[in-house]
LUMMIMAR-940351 format. One record per atom (N, C-alpha, C): y, x, z. Coordinates in pm, whole numbers, plus 50000, padded with zeros to 5 digits. Atoms other than C-alpha are relative to their C-alpha. Layout:
BEGIN
YXZ/...
//
This chain:
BEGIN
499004989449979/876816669165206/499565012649926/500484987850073/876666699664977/500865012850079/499024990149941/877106730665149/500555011349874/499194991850086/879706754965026/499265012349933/500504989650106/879006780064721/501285003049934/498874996250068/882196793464660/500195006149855/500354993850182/880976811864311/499944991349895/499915012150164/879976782264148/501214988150054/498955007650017/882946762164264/501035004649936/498964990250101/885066792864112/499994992649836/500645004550077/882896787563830/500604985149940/499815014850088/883496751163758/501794999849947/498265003850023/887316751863822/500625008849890/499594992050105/887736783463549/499554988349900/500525004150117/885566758763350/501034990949952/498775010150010/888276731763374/500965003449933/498884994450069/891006757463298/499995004549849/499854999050209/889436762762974/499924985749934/500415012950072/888406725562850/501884996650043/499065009449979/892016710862993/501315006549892/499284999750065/894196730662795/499434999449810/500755003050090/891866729362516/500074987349907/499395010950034/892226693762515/501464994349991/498875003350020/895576692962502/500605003649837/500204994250100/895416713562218/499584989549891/500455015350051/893396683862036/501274990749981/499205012949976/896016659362138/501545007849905/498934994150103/899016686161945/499775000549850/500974996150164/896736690861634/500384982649957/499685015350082/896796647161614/501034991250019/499065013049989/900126637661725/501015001249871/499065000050124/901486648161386/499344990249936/500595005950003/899216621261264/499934985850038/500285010949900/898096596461487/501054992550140/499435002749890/900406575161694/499735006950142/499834992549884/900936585462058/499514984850096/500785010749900/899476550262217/498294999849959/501455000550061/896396555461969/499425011650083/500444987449959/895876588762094/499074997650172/500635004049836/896086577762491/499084990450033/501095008449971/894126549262429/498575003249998/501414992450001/891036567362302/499845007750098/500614990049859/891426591962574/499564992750043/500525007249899/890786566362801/498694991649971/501455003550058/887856550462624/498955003950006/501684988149991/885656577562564/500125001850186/500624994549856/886176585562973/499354987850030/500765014449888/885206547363049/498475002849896/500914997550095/882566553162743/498555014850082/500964991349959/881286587762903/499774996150190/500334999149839/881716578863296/499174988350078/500555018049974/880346538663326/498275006250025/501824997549967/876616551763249/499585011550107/500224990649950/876806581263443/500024992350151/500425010749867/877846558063756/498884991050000/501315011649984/875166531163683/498785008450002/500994992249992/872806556963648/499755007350161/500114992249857/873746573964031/500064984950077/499835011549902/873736541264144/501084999850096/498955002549944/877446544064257/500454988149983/499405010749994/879296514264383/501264999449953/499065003350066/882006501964184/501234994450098/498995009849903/883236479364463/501425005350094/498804996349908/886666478764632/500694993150069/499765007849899/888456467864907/501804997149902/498735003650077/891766447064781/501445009849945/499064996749989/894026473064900/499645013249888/500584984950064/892236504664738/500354994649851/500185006050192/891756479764395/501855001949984/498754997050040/895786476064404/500445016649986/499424978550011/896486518464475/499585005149834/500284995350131/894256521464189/500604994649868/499505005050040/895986500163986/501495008149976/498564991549995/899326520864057/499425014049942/500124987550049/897326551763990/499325000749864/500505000950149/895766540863683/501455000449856/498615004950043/899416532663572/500405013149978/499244990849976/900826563063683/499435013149905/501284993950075/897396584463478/500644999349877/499625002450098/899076568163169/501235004349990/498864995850045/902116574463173/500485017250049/499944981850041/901376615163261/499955003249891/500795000950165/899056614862958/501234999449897/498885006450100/901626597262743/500875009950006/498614989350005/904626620562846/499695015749929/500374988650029/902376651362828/499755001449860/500834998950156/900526645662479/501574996749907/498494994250073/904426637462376/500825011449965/499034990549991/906036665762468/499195011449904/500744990350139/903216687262250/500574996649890/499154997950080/905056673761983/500745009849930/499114990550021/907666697162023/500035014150107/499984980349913/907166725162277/498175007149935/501024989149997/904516753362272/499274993050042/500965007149875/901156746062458/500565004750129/499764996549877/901756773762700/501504995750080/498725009249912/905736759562768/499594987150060/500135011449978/904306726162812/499354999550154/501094999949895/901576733763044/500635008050145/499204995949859/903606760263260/500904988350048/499055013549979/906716734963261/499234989050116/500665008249917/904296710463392/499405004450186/500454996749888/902966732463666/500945005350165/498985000349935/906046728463868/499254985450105/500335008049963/904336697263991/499445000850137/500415000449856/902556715364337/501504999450084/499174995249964/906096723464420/500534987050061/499915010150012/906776687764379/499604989250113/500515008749914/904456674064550/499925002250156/499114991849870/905336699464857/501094992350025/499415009249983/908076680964861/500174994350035/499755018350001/907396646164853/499324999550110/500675000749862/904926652765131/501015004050125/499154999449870/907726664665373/500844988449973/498365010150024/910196637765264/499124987550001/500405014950004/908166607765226/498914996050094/500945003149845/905196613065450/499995009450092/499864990749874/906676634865674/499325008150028/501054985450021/904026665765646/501045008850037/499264988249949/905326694965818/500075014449885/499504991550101/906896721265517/500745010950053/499334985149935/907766757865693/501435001349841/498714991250093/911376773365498/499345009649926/500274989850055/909296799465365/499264993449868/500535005050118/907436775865135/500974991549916/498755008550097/910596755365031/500495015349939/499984993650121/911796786664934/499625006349887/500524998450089/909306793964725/499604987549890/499465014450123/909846756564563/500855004849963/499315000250098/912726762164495/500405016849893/499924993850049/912116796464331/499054997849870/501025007450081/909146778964148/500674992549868/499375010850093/911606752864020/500885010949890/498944988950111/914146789663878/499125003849879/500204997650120/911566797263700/499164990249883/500285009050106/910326763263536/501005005049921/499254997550072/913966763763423/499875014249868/500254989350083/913536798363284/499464993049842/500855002950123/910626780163058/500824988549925/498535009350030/913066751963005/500815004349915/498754999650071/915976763962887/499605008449829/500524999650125/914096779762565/500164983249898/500285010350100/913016751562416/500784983650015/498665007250004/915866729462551/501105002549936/498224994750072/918506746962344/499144996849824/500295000150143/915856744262063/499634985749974/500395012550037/914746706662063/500304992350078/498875009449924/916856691662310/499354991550095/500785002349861/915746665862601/498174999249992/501715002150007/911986665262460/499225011950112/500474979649918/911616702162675/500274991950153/500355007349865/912046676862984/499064996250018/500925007249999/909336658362887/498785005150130/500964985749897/906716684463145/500344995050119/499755003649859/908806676063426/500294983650033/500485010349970/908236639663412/498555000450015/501764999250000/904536648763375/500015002850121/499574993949830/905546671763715/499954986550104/499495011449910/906666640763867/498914987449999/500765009149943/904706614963798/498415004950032/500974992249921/901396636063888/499885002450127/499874997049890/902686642864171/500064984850121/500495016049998/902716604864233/498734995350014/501475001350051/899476603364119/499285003350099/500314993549844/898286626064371/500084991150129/499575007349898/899896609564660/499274982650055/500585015850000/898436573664586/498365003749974/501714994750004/894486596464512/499345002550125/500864996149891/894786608564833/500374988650111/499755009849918/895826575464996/498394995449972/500775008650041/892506560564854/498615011849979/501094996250010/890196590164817/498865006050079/500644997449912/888286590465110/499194986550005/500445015850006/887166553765045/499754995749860/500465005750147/886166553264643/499475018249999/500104989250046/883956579564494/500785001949873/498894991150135/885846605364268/499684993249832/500535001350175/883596596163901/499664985750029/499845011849968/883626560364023/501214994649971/498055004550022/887686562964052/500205000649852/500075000050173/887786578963711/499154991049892/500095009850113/885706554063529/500594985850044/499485009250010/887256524863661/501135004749946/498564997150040/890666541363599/500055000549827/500004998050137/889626547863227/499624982149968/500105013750068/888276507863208/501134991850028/498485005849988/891706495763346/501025005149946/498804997750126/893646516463097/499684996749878/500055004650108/891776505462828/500074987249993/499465017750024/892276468762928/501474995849989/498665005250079/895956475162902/500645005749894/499524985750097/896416503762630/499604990649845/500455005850152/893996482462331/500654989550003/498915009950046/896426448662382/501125006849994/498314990650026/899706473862400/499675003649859/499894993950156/898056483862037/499814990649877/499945010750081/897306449661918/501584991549989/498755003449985/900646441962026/501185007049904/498794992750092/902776472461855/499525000149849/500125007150141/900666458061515/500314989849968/499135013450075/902116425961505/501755002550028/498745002550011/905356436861606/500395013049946/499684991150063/905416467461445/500505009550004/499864991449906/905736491161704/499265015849898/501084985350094/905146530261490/499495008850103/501404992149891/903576546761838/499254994650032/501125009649978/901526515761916/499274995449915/500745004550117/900426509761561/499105008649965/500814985250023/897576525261529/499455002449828/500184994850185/896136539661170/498974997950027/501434996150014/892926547361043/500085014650006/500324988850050/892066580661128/498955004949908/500744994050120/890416603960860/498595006650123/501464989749910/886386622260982/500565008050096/499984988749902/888086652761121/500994994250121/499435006949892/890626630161309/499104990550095/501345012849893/887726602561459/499445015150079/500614994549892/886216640561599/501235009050088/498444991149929/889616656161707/499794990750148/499945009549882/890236621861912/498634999250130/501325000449873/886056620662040/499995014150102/499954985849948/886816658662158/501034998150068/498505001949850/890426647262366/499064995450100/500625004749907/888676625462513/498675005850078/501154991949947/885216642862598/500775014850100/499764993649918/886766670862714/500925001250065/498905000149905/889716658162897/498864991350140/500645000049820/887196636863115/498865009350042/500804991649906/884696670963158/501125006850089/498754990049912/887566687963281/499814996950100/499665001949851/888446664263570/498335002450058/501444993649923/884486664863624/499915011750035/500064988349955/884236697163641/501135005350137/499114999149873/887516698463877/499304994750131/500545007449874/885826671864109/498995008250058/500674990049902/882906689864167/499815015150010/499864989049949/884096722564208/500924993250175/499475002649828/885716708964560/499134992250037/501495001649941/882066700764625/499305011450070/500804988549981/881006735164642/500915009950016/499264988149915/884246756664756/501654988850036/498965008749962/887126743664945/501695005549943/498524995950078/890746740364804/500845010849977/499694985349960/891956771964968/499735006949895/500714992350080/889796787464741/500584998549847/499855001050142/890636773064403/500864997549972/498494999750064/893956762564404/500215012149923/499224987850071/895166798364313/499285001349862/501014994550161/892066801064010/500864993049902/499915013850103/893636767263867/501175008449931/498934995150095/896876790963749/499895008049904/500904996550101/894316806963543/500464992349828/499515005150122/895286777763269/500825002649944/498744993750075/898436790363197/499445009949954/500684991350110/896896820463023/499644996449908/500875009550072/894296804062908/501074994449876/499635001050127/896526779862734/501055008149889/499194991150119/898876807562602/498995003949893/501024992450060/896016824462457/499124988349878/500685012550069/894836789262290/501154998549938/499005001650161/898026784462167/500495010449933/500194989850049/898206816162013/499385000649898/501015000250098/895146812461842/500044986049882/499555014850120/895746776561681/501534998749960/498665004750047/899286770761660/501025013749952/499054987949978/900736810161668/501185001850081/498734996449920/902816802261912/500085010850139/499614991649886/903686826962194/501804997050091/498925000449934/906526818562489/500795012349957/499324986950041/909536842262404/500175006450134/499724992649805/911086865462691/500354995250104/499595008249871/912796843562902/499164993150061/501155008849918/910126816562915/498545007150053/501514993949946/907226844062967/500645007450123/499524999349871/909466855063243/500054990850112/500555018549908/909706816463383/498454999550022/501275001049977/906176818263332/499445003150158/500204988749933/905476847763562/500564996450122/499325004449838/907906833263852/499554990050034/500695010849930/906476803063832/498724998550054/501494995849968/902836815663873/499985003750147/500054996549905/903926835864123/500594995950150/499185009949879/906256813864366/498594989750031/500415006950002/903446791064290/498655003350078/500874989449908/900606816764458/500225000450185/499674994849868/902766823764734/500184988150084/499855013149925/903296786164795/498494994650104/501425006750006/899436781464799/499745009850153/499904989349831/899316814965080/500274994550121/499455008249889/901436798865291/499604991550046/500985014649957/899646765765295/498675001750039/500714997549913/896806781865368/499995007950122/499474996849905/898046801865624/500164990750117/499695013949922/899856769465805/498794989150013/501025015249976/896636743865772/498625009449978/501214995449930/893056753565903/499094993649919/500745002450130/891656732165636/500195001849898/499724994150087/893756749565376/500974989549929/498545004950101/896276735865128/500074983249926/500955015050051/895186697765116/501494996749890/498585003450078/898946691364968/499865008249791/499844993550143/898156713364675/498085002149929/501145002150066/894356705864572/500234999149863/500094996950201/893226714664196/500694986949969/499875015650107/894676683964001/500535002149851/500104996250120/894796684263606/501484991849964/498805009950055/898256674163492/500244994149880/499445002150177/897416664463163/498664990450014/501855008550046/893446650663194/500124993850032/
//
């Protein structure tokens, strides 16, 4: 049991907010390039690549009980096809549209917890969903008038994350965290490298993968490296300060990645969407208040989670 150090759990989870949009960043730089199954597949490689020795080395158990091995199975599924949507939608939106857009997802998952597992949701926090959701739109309707349904793409990331979630915390009291993540990275690469041997004989152009060039082989080793320090760093910062605490830091990334995409791409949200921004940050604050307010162990519904790593 590690007792709480709320500084360095701060600490880790800022660290996250810089590596996760960072790596996303990576993944915009090679999808002009590099297919979009090549891309997700290496993510997932290098994490089974960096997380396998790190478990055999702590002498963590791999083992699982049938029902946990199937959840993971759904959440390994569900991992891929965030990834996939997210590292798409860089394509064509901003970083920072992408990443706010996406961060509609606690709102989400507020939600799904009153409606599907019946979790008790006060009016004061639905209405701050659905003020959350006015100002995704805000970020939305930019880059929906400019590139049409690809500016959805975020809020499938929203959604199935929020999925994701739901089936982590069915199962994560019974698998360790860097245990979950490297099996989850060796069961996407057992179905991601036949999905790429597959879209080369049939001639699939997102499943076909290329040869990347030097600076592309370290673009891809850098998605991957620092999309799985991120979640490390996420995991054990809710080692050393409790959720309460860091949810609110995690909206830190949205800066962050404005400020990253700024610097690489020149992009900057215009007025409307840095207005969406701003409502969504802040509905998204007041959601987190509330939940800690209402629950004595703090905001278990809205724990850090990386919608892109």
């Amino acid at each position: 049991m590690h007792a709480d150090r709320p500084f360095l759990g701060v600490l880790l989870i800022v660290g996250f907010c810089i590596l996760a949009p960072m790596g996303d960043a990576m993944a915009k730089i090679l999808g002009d390039s590099i297919p979009l199954g090549q891309i997700v597949a290496v993510r997932f490689a290098v994490q089974s690549l960096i997380l396998l020795p790190i478990v055999w080395l702590s002498g963590i158990s791999l083992s699982m009980t049938p029902r946990v091995f199937r959840l993971t199975l759904l959440r390994t599924a569900l991992h891929i096809v965030g990834i996939g949507a997210m590292f798409l939608s860089l394509r064509f939106l901003p970083l920072a549209d992408a990443v706010a857009i996406a961060f509609v997802m606690p709102f989400i998952l507020l939600l799904l917890g009153r409606y599907i597992l019946g979790e008790t949701v006060g009016h004061r926090r639905l209405i701050g969903c659905v003020v959350g959701f006015i100002g995704t739109l805000l970020v939305i309707q930019p880059s929906f008038a400019a590139v049409g349904l690809p500016a959805l793409l975020p809020l499938i990331v929203a959604v199935v994350f929020a999925l994701f979630m739901l089936v982590t915390r069915q199962i994560a009291k019974e698998c360790d965290a860097v245990a979950l993540q490297a099996i989850s990275g060796v069961f996407a690469s057992a179905v991601l490298i036949p999905a790429l041997m597959f879209g080369y004989l049939a001639d699939l152009p997102e499943l076909t993968p290329l040869r990347p060039t030097g600076n592309e082989w370290l673009l891809l080793a850098l998605l991957g490296t620092l999309g799985t320090a991120a979640h490390l760093l996420m995991t054990w910062s809710l080692r050393f300060a409790p959720s309460a605490t860091l949810a609110p830091v995690q909206y830190l990334e949205i800066p962050i990645a404005t400020l990253i995409g700024f610097v690489v791409f020149g992009d900057l949200p215009n007025g409307l969407a840095a207005i969406g921004i701003v409502i969504t940050m802040s509905a998204g604050l007041y959601v987190i208040y509330r939940e800690s307010r209402s629950s004595p162990s703090g905001p278990q519904s809205l724990e850090p989670v990386p919608p892109e790593a």
